[in-house]
N, C-alpha and C positions, 0 to 999 in steps of 0.2 A: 235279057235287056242289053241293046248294043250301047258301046261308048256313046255315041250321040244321043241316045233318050236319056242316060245318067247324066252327060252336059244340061241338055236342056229340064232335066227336072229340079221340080223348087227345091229351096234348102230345106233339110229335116229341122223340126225345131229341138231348140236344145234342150236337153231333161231338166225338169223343174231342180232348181237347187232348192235343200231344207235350210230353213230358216232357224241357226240353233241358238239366236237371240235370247235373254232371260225374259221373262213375261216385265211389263212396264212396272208392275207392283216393286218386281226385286232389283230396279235399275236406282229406284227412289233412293238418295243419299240417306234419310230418316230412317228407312226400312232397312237398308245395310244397315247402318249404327243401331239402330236399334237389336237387330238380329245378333248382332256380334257380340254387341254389352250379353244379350240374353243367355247366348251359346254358350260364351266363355262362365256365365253365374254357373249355369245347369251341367257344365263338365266340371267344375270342382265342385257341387256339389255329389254329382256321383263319384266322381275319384277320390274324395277327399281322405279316402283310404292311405291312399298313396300320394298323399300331397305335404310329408313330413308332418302330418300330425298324429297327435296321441289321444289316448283317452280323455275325451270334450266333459267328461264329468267327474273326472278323477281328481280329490282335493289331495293339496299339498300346500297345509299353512305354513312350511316354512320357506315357501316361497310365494308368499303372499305380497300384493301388491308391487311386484320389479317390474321395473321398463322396458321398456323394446328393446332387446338383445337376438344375440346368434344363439340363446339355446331357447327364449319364447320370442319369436318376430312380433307380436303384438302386444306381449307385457303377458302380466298375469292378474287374477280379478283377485275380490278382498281373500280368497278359498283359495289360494294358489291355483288355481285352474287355468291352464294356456288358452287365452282369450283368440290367440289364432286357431288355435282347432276349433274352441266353438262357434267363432265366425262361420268356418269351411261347413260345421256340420249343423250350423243354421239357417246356411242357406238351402237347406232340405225342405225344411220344415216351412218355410215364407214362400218358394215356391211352388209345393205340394197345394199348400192351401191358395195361394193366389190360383193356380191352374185350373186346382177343383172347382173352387169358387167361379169362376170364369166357367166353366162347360156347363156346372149346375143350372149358373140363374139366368146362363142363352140358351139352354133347351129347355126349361122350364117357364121363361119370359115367352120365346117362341109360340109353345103352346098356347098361355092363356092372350096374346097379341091376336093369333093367325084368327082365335076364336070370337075372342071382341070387336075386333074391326068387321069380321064378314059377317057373324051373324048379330043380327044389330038388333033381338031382345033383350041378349044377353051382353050387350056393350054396357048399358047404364049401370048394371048391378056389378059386372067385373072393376070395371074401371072406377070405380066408388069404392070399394074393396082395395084398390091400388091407392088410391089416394090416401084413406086412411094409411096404407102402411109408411108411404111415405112420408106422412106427415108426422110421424116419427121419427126425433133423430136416431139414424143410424147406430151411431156408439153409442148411446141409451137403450137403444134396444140389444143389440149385441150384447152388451154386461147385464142385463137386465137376464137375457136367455142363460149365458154363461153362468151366474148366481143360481138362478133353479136348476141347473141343470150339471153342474158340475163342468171344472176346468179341463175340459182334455181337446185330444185332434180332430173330432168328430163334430162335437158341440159348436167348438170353435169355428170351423168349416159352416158347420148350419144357421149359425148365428149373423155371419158374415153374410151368406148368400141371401138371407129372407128380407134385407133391406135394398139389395140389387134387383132382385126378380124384378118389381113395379116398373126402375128405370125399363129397363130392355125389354117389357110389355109392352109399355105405352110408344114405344119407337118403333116396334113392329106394326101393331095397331093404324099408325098414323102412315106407315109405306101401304098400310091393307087399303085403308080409305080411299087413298089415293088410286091406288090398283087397279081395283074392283071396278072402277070407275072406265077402265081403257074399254076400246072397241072388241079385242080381242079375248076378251073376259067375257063381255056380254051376247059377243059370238060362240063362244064354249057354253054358256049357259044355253043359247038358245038352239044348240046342237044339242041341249042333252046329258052333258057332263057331268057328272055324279060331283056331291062337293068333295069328297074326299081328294079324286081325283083332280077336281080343279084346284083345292089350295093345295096337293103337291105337285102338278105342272107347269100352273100359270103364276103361283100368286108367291109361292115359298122359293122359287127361284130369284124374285125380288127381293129379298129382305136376306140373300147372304152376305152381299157385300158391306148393308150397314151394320149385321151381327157384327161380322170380323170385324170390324172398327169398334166399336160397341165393347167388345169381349174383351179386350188389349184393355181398354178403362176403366172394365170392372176387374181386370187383373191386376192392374196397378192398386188400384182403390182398396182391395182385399188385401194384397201385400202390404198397404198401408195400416189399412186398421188392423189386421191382427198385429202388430207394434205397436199400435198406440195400447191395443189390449193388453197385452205383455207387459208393457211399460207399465199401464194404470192397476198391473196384477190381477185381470180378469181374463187373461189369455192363457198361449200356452201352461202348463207347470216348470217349475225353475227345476225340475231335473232332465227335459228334455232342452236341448240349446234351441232356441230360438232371436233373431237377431234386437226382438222387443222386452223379452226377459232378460238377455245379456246386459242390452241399456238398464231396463229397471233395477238391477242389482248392482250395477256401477255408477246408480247417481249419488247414493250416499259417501263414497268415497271419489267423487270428481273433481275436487279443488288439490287431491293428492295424486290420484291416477286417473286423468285427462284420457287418457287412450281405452279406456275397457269402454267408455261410449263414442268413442271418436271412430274407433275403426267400421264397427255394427253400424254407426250410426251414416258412413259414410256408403257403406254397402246398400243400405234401404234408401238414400238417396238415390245412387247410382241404379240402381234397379228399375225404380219407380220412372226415374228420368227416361231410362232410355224404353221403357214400355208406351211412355206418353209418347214420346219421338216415332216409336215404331207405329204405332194410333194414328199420329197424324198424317206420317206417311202414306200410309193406307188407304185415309182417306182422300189424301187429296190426289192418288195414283186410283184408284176405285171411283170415287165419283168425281170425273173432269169436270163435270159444271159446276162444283164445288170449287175445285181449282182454280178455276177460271175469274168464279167472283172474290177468290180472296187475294190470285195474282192482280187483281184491278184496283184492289182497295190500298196496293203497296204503294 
């Protein structure tokens, strides 16, 4: 090619540049704070080895009931027991079961949601089955299981999850309804689409983004009531730390040592908060026409 055909030929276009932008979910202020409170719960939970503390269940009455000092930073409970290590290593235990609790009754809601909404014999009899359970409060059931079934991390866990399942059914359900309804649904059916195949191509692809939001509330919710369990002594066991059993063992001595429930009690706050933060973030970065009508309502 002479100089002259390189003069007169167009300009090369330029190479795509990569866009290394965070996705909009992780731009959300909510969803940062929320993520960070979480991060920082779940690394001293696993460190808490190595976070200056000592045996979370080792009693020593003659250092029972002292204040916040440089040899216990959170005081000690009525047992001498340094109420900062069992803070660090109860926050294992409220996350474990909030986490659990959270994957249980979204993949378990999932199933009986995708199942009631599309196939609609089986809606009336599912979804009546839900309501009953619902119509149970929560912590009456929870202690109700926990009593026959004995106090430990399992029961507790299952106790927890059998009154969430309904919620996150009938919200699956209601994205199904809706769904099922589109052109391109009734286009795959009428091509032939096996159902399997259609609620995992067409229809389970809709109902991730309300789980995720969904799942952060049944995290928080579970984090909560296993404390209130703890607290009411239908929770954890008082030999494993838990941030609901620390409070329940330091009410009777709170008008002397304020701190064995102040610090637990501040922890299950902050947790819970920034799980709902992280929630709503979510959702109002996941669904903008949500966004949209609650920026309107400001």
């Amino acid at each position: 090619m002479t100089a002259l055909d390189q003069a007169g030929a167009p300009p090369r276009p330029a190479p795509a540049r990569r866009d290394w932008a965070l996705p909009p979910a992780l731009r959300h202020p909510g969803v940062l704070f929320g993520l960070a409170v979480l991060a920082l719960v779940l690394v001293a939970a696993l460190a808490a080895p190595w976070l200056g503390t000592v045996d979370p269940v080792q009693l020593r009455p003659r250092l029972r009931l002292r204040p916040p000092s440089g040899a216990a930073w959170f005081g000690t409970d009525a047992f001498g027991r340094d109420v900062y290590s069992r803070v660090v290593y109860g926050a294992r235990v409220s996350l474990m079961i909030g986490f659990s609790v959270a994957a249980v009754a979204v993949a378990v809601g999932l199933a009986i949601g995708l199942v009631a909404g599309y196939v609609r014999f089986l809606d009336a009899v599912v979804m009546r089955v839900m309501d009953g359970v619902m119509a149970i409060p929560s912590i009456l059931l929870a202690i109700a299981l926990v009593t026959l079934s004995g106090a430990n991390l399992l029961t507790v866990i299952v106790a927890i999850t059998i009154p969430e399942i309904p919620r996150v059914a009938r919200l699956v359900r209601g994205v199904v309804l809706t769904v099922r309804e589109e052109p391109y649904v009734e286009a795959a059916i009428g091509a032939g689409t096996r159902l399997p195949l259609l609620l995992w191509r067409h229809i389970l692809p809709n109902t991730i983004a309300p789980l995720i939001v969904q799942g952060t509330y049944v995290c928080a919710s579970a984090i909560l009531t296993e404390a209130i369990l703890s607290f009411l002594g239908a929770g954890i066991p008082t030999e494993v730390p838990s941030w609901g059993n620390i409070m329940a063992e330091g009410r009777q001595a709170f008008q002397l040592a304020p701190w064995v429930i102040l610090f637990p009690g501040l922890c299950v706050a902050a947790t819970v908060l920034a799980v709902n933060i992280l929630g709503d973030g979510l959702r109002d970065s996941l669904d903008p026409r949500l966004a949209r009508r609650v920026g309107s309502l400001r």
